[in-house]
PQR file of N, CA, C, O and H, with PARSE charges and radii, in Angstrom:
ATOM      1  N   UNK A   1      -4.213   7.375  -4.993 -0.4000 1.5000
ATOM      2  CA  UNK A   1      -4.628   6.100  -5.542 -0.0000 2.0000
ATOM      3  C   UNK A   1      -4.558   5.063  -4.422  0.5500 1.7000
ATOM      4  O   UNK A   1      -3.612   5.011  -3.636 -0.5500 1.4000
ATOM      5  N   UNK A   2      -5.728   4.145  -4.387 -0.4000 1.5000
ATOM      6  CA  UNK A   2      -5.398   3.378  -3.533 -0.0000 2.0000
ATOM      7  C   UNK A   2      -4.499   2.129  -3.681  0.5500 1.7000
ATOM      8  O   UNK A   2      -4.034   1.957  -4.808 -0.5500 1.4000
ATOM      9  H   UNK A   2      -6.497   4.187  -5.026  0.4000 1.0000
ATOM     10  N   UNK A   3      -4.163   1.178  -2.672 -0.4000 1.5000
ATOM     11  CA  UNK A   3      -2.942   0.280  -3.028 -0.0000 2.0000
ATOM     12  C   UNK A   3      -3.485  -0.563  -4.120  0.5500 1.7000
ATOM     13  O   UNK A   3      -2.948  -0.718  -5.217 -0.5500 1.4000
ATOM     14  H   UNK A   3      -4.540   1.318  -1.756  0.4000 1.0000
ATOM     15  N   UNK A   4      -4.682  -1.134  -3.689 -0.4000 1.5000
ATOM     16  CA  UNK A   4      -5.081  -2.193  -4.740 -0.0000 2.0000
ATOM     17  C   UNK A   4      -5.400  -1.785  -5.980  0.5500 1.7000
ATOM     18  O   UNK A   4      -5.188  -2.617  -6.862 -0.5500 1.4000
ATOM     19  H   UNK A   4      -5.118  -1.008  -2.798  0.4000 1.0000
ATOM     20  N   UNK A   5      -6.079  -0.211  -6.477 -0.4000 1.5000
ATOM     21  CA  UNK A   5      -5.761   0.085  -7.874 -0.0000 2.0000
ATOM     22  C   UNK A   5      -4.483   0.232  -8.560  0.5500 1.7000
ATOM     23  O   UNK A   5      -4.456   0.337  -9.786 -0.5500 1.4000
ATOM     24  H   UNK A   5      -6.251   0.465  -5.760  0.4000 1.0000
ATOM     25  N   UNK A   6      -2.994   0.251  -7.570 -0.4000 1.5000
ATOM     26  CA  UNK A   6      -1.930   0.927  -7.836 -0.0000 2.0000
ATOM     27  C   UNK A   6      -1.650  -0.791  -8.280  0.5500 1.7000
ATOM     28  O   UNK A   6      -1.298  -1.151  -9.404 -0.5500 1.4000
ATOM     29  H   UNK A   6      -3.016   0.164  -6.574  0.4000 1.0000
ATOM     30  N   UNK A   7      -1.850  -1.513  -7.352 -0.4000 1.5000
ATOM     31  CA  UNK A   7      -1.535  -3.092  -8.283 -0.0000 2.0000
ATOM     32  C   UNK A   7      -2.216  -3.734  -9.083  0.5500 1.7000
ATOM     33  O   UNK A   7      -1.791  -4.753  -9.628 -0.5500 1.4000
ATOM     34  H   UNK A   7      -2.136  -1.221  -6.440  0.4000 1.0000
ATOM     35  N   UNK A   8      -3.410  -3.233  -9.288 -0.4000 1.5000
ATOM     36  CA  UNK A   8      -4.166  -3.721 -10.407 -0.0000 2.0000
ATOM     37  C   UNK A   8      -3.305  -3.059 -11.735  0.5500 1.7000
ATOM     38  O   UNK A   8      -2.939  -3.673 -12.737 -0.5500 1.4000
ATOM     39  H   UNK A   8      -3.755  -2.406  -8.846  0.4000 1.0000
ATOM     40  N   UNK A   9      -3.117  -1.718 -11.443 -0.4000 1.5000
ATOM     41  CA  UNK A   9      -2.297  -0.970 -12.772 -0.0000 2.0000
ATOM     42  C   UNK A   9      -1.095  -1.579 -12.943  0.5500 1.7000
ATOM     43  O   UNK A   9      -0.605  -1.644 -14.071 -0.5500 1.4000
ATOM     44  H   UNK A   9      -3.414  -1.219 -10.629  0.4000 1.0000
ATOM     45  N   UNK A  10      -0.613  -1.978 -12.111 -0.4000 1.5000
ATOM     46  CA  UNK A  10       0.957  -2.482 -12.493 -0.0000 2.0000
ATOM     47  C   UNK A  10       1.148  -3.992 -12.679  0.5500 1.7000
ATOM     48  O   UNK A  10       2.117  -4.648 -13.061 -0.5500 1.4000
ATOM     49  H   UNK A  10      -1.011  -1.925 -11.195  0.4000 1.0000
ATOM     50  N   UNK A  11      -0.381  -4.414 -12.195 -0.4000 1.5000
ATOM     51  CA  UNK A  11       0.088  -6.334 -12.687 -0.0000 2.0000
ATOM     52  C   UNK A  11       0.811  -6.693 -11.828  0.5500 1.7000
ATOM     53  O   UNK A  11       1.785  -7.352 -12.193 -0.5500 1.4000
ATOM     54  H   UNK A  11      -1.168  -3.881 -11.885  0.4000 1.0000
ATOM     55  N   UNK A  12       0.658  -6.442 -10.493 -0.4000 1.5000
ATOM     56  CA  UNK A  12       1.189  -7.596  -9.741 -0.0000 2.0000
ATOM     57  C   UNK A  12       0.613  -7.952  -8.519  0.5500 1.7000
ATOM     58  O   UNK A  12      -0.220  -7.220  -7.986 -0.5500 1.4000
ATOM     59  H   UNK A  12      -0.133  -5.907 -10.196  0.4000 1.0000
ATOM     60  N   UNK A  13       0.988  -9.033  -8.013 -0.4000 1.5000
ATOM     61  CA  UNK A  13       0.077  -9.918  -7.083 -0.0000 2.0000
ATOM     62  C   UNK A  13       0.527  -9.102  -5.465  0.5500 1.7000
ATOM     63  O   UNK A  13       1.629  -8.580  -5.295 -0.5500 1.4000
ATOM     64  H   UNK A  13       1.665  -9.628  -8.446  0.4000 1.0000
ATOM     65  N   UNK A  14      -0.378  -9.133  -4.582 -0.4000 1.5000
ATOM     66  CA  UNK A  14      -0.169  -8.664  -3.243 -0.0000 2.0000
ATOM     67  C   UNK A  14       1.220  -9.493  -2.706  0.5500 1.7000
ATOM     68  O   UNK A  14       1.893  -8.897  -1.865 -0.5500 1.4000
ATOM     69  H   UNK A  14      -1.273  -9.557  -4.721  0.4000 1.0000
ATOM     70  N   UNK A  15       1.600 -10.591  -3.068 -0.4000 1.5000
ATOM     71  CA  UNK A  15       2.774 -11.263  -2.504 -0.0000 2.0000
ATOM     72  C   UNK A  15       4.092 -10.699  -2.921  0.5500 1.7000
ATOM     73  O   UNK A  15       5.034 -10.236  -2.279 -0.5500 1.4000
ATOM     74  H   UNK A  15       1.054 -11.075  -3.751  0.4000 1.0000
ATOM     75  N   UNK A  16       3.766 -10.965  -4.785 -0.4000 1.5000
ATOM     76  CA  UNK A  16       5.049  -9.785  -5.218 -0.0000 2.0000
ATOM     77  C   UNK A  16       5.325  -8.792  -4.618  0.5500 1.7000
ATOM     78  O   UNK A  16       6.452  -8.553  -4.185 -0.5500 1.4000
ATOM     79  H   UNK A  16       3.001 -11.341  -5.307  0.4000 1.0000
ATOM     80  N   UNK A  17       4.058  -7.846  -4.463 -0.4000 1.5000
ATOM     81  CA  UNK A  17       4.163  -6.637  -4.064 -0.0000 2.0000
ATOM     82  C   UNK A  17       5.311  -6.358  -2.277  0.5500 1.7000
ATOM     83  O   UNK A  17       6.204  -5.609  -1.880 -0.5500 1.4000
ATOM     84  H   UNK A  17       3.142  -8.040  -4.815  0.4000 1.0000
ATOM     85  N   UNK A  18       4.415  -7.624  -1.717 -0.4000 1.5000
ATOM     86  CA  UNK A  18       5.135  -7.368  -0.135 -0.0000 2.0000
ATOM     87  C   UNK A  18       6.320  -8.006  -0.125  0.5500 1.7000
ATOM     88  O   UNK A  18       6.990  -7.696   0.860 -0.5500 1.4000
ATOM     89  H   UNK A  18       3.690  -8.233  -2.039  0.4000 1.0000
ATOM     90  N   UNK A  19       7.018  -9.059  -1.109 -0.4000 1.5000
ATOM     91  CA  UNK A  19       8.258  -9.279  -1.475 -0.0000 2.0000
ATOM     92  C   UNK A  19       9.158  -8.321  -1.876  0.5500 1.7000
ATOM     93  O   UNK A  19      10.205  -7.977  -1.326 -0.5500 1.4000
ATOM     94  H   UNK A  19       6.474  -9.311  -1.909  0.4000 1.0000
ATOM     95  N   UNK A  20       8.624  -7.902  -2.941 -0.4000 1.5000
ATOM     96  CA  UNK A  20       9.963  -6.202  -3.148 -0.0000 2.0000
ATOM     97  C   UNK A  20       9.822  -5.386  -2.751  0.5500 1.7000
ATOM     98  O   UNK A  20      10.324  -4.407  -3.303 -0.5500 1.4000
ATOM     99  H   UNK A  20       7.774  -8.181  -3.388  0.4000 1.0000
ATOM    100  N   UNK A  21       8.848  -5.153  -1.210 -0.4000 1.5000
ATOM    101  CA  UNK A  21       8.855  -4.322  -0.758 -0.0000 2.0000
ATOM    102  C   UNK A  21       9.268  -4.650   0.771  0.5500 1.7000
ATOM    103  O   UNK A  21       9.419  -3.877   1.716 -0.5500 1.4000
ATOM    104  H   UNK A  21       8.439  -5.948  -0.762  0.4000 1.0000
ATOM    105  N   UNK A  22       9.380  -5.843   0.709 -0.4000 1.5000
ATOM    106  CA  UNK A  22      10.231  -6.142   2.178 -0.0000 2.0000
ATOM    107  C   UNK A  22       9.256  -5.856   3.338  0.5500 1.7000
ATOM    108  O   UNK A  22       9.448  -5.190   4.355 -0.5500 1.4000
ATOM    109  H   UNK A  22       9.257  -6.472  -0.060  0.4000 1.0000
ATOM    110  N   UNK A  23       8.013  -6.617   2.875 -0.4000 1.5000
ATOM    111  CA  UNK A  23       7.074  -6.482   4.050 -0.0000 2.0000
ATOM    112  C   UNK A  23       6.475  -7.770   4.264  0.5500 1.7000
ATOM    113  O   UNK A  23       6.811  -8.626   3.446 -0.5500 1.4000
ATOM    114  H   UNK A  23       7.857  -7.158   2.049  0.4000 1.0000
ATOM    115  N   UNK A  24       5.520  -8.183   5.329 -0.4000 1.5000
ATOM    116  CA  UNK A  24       5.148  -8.903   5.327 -0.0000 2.0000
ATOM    117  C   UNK A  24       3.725  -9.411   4.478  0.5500 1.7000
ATOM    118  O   UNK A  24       2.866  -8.593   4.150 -0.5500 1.4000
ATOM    119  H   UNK A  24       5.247  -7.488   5.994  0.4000 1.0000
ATOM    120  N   UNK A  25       3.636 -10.553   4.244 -0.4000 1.5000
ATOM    121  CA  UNK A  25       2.392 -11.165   3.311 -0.0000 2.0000
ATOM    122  C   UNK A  25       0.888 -10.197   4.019  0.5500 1.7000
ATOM    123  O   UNK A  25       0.211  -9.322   3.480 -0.5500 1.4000
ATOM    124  H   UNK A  25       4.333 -11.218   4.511  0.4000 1.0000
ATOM    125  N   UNK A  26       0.784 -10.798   5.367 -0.4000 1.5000
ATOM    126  CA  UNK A  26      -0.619 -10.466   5.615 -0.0000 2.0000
ATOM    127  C   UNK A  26      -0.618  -8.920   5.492  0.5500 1.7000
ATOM    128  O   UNK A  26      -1.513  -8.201   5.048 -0.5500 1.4000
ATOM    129  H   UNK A  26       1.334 -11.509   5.806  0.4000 1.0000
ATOM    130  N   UNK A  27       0.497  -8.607   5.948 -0.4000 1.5000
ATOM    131  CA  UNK A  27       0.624  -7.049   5.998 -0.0000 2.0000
ATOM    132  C   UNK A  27      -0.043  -6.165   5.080  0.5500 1.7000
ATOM    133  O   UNK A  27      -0.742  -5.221   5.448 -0.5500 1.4000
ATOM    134  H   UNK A  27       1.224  -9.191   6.309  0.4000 1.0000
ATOM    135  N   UNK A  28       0.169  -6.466   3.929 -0.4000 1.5000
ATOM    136  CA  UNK A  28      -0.086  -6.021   2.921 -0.0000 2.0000
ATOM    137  C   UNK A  28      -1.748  -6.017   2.766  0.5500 1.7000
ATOM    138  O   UNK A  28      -2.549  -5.085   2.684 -0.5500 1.4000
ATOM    139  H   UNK A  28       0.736  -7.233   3.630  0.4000 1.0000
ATOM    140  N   UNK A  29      -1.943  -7.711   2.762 -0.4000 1.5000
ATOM    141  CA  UNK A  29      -3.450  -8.183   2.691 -0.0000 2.0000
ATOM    142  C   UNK A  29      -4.566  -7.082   3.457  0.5500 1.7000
ATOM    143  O   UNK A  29      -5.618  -6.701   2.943 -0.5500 1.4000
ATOM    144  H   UNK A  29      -1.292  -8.467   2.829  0.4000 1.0000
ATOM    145  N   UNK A  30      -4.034  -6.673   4.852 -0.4000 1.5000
ATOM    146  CA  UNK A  30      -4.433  -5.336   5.746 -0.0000 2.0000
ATOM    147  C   UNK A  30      -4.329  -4.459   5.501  0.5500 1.7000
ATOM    148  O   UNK A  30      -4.538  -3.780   6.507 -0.5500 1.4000
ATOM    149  H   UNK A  30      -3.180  -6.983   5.269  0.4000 1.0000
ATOM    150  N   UNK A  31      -4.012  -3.629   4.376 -0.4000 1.5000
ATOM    151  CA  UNK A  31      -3.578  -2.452   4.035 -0.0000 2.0000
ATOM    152  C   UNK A  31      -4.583  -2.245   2.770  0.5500 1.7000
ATOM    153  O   UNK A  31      -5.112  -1.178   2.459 -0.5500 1.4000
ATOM    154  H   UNK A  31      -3.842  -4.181   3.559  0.4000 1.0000
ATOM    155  N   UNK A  32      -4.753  -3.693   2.005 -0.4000 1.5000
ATOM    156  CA  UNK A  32      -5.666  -3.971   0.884 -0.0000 2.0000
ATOM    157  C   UNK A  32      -7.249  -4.199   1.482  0.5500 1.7000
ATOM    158  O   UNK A  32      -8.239  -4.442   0.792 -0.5500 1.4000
ATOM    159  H   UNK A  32      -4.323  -4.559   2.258  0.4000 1.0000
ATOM    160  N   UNK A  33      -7.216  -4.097   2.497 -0.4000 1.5000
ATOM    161  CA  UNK A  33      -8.615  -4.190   3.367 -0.0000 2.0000
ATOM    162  C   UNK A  33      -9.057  -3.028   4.310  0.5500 1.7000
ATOM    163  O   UNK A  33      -9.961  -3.087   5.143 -0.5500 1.4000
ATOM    164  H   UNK A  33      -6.412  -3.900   3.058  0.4000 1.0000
ATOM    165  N   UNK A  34      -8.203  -1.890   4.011 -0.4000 1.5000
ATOM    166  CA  UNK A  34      -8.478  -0.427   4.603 -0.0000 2.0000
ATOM    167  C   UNK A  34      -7.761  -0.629   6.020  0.5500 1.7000
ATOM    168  O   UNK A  34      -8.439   0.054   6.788 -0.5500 1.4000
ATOM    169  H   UNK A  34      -7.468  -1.841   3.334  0.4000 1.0000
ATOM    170  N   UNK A  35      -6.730  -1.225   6.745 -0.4000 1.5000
ATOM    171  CA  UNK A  35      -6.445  -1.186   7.884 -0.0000 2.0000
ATOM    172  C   UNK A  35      -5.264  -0.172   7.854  0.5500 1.7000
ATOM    173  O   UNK A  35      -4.295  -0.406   7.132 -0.5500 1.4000
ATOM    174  H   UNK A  35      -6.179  -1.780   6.121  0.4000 1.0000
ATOM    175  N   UNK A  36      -5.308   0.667   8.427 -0.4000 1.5000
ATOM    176  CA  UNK A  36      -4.361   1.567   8.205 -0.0000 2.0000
ATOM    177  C   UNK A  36      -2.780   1.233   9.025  0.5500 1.7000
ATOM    178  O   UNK A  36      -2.582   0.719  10.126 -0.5500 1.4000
ATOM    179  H   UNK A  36      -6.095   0.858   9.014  0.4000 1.0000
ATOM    180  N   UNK A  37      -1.874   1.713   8.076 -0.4000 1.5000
ATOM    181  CA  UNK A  37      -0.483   1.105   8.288 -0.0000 2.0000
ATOM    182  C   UNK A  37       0.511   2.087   8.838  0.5500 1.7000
ATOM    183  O   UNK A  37       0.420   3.299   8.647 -0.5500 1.4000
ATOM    184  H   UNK A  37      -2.036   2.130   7.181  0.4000 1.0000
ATOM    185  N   UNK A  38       1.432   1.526   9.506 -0.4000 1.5000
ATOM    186  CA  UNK A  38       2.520   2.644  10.565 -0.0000 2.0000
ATOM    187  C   UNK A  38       3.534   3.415   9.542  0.5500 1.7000
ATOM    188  O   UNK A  38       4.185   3.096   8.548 -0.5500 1.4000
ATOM    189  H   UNK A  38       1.506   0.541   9.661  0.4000 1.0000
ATOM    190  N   UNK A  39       3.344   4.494  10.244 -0.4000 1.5000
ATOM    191  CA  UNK A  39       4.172   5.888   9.451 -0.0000 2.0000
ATOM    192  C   UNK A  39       4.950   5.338   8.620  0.5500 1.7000
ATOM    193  O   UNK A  39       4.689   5.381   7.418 -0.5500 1.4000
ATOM    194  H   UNK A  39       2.815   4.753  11.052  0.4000 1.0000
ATOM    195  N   UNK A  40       6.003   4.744   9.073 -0.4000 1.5000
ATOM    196  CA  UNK A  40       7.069   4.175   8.065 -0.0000 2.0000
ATOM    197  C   UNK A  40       6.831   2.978   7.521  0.5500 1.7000
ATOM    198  O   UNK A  40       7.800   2.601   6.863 -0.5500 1.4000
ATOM    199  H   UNK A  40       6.215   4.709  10.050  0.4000 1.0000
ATOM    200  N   UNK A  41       6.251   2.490   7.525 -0.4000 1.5000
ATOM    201  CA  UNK A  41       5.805   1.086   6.377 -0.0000 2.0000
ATOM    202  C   UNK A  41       4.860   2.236   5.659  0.5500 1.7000
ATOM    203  O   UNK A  41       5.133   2.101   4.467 -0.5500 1.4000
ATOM    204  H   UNK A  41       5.463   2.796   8.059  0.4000 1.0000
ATOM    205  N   UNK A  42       3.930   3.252   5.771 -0.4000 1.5000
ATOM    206  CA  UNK A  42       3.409   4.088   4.665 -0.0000 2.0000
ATOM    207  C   UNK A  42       4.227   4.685   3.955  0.5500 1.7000
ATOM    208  O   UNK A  42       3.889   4.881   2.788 -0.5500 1.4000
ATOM    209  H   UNK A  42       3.709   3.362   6.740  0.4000 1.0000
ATOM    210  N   UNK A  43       5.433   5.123   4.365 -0.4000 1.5000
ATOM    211  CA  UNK A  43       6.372   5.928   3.946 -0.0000 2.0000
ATOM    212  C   UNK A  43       7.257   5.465   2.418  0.5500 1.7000
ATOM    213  O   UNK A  43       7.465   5.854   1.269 -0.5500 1.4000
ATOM    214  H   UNK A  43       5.708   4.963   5.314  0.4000 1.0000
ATOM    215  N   UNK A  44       7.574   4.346   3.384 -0.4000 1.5000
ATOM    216  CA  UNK A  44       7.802   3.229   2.424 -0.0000 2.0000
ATOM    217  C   UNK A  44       7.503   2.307   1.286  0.5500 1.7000
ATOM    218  O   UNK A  44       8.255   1.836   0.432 -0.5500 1.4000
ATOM    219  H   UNK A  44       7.406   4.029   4.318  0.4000 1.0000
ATOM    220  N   UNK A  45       5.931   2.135   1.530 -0.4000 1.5000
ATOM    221  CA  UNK A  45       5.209   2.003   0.500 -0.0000 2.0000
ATOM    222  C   UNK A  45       5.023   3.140  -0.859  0.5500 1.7000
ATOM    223  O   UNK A  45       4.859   2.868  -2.048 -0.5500 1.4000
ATOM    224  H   UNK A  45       5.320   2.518   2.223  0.4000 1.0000
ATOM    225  N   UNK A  46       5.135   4.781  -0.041 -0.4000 1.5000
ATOM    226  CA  UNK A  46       4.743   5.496  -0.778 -0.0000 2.0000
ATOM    227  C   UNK A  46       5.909   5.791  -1.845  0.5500 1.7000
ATOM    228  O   UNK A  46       5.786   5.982  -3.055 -0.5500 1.4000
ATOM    229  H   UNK A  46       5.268   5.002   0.926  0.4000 1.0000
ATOM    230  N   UNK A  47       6.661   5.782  -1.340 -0.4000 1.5000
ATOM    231  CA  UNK A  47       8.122   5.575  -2.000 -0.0000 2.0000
ATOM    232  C   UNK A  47       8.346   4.680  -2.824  0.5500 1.7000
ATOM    233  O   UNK A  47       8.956   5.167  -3.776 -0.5500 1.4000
ATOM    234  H   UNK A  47       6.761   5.628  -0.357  0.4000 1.0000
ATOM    235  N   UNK A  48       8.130   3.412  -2.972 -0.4000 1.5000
ATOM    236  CA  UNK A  48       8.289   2.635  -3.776 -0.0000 2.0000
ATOM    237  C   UNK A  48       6.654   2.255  -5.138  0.5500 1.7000
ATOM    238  O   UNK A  48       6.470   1.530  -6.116 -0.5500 1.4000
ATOM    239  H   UNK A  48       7.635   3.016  -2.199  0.4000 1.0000
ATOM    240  N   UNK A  49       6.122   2.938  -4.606 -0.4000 1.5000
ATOM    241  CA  UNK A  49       4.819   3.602  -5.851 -0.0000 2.0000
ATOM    242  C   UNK A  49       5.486   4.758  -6.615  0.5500 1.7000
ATOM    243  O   UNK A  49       4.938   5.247  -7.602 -0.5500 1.4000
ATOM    244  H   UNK A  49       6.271   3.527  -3.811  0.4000 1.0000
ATOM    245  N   UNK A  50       6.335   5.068  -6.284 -0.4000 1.5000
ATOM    246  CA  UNK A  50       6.661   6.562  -6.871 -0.0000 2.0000
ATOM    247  C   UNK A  50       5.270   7.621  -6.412  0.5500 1.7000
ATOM    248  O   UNK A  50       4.605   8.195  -7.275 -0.5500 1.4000
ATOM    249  H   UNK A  50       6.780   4.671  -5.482  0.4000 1.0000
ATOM    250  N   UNK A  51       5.078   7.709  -5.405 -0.4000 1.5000
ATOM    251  CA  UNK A  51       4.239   8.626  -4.883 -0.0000 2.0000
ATOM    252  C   UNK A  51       2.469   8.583  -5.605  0.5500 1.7000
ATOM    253  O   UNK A  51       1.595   9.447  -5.674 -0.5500 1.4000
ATOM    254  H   UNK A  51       5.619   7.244  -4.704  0.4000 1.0000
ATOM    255  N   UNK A  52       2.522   7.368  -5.977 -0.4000 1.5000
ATOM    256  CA  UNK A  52       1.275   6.871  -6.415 -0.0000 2.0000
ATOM    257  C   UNK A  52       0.299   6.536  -5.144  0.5500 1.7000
ATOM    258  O   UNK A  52      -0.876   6.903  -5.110 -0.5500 1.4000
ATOM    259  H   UNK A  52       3.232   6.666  -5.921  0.4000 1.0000
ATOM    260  N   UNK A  53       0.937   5.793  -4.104 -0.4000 1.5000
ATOM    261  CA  UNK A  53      -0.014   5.529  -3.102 -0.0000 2.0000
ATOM    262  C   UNK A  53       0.381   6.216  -2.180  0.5500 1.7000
ATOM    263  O   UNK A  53       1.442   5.860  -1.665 -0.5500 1.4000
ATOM    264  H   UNK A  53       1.891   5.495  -4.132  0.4000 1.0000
ATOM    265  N   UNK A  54      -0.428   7.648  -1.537 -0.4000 1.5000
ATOM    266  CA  UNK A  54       0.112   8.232  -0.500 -0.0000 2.0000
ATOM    267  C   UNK A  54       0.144   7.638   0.908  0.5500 1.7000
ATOM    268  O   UNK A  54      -0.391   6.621   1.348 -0.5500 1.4000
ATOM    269  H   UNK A  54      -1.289   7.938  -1.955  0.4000 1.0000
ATOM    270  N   UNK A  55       0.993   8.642   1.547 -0.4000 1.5000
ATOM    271  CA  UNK A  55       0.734   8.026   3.041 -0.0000 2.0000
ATOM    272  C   UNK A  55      -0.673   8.389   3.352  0.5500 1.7000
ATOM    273  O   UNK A  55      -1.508   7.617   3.823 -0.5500 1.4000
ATOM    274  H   UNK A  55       1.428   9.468   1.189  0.4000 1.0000
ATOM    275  N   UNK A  56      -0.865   9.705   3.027 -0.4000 1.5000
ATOM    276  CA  UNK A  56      -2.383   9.716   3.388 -0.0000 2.0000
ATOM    277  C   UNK A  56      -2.822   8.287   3.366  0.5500 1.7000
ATOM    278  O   UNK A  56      -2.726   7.555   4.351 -0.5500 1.4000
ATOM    279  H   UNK A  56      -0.186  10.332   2.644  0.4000 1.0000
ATOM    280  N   UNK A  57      -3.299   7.918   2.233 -0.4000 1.5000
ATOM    281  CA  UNK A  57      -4.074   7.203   1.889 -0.0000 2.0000
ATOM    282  C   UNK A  57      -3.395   5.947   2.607  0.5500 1.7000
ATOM    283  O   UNK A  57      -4.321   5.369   3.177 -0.5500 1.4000
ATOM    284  H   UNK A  57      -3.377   8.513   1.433  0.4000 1.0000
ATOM    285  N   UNK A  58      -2.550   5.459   2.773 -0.4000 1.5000
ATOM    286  CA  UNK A  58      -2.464   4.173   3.243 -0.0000 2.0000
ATOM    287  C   UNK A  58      -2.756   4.914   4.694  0.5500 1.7000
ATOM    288  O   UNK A  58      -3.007   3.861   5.280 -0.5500 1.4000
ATOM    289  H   UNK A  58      -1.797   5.928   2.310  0.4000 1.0000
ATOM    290  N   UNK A  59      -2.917   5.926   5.732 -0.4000 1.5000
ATOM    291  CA  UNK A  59      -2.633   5.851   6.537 -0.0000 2.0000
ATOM    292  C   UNK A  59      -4.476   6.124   7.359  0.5500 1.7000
ATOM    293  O   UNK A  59      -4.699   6.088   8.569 -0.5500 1.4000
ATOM    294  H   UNK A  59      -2.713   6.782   5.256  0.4000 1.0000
ATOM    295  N   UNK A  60      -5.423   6.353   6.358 -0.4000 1.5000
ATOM    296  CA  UNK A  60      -6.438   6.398   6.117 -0.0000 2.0000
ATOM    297  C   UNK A  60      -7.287   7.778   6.545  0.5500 1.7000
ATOM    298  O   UNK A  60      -8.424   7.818   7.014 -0.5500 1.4000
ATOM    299  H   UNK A  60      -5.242   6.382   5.375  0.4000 1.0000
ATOM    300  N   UNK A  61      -6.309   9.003   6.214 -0.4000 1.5000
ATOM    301  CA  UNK A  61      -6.558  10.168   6.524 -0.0000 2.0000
ATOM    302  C   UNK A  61      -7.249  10.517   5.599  0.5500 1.7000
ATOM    303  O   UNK A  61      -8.139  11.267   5.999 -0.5500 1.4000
ATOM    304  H   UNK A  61      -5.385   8.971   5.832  0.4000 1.0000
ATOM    305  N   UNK A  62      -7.292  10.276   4.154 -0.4000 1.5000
ATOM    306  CA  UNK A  62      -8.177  10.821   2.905 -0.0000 2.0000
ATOM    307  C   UNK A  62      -9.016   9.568   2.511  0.5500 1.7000
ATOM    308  O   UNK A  62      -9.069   9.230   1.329 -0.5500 1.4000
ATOM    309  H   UNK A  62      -6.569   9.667   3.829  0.4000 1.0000
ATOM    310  N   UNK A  63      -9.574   8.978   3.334 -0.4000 1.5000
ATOM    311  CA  UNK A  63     -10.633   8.310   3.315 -0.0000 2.0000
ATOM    312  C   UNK A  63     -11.968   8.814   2.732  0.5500 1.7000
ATOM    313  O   UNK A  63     -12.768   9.630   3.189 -0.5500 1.4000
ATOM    314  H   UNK A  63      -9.532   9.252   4.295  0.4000 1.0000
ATOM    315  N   UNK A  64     -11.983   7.960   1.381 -0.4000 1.5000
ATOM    316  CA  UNK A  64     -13.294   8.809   0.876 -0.0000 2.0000
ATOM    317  C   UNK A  64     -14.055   7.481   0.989  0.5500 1.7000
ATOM    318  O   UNK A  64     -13.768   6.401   0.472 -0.5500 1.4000
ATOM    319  H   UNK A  64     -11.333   7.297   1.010  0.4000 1.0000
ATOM    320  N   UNK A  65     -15.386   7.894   2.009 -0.4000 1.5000
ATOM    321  CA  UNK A  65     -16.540   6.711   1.808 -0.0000 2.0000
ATOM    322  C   UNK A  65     -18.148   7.029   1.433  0.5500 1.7000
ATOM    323  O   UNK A  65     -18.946   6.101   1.300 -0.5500 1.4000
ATOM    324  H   UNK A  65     -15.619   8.771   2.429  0.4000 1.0000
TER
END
């Protein structure tokens, strides 16, 4: 799943999101715009989706276009 369907499903805003996840604002905004993100901020993300948003996918290896 990608990030921005994973927060559309859960109702919350990209700021929330990079707040409880202890990242930065734009950071996020780049990740929601296909820029692919470092091992462990994917890791991390993927972890706190409960394995909803993979690293793949944040890391833009299962890129479907």
């Amino acid at each position: 799943m990608k990030l921005k369907e994973y927060l559309i499903k859960i109702r919350m805003d990209p700021d929330e999101f990079a707040v409880k996840c202890n990242l930065g604002i734009a950071s996020v905004y780049r990740y929601l715009n296909g820029k692919p993100a470092r091992l462990k901020t994917a890791r991390a993300i993927e972890k706190f989706t409960n394995f909803e948003v993979s690293v793949e996918e944040l890391l833009g290896i299962n890129d479907e276009k």
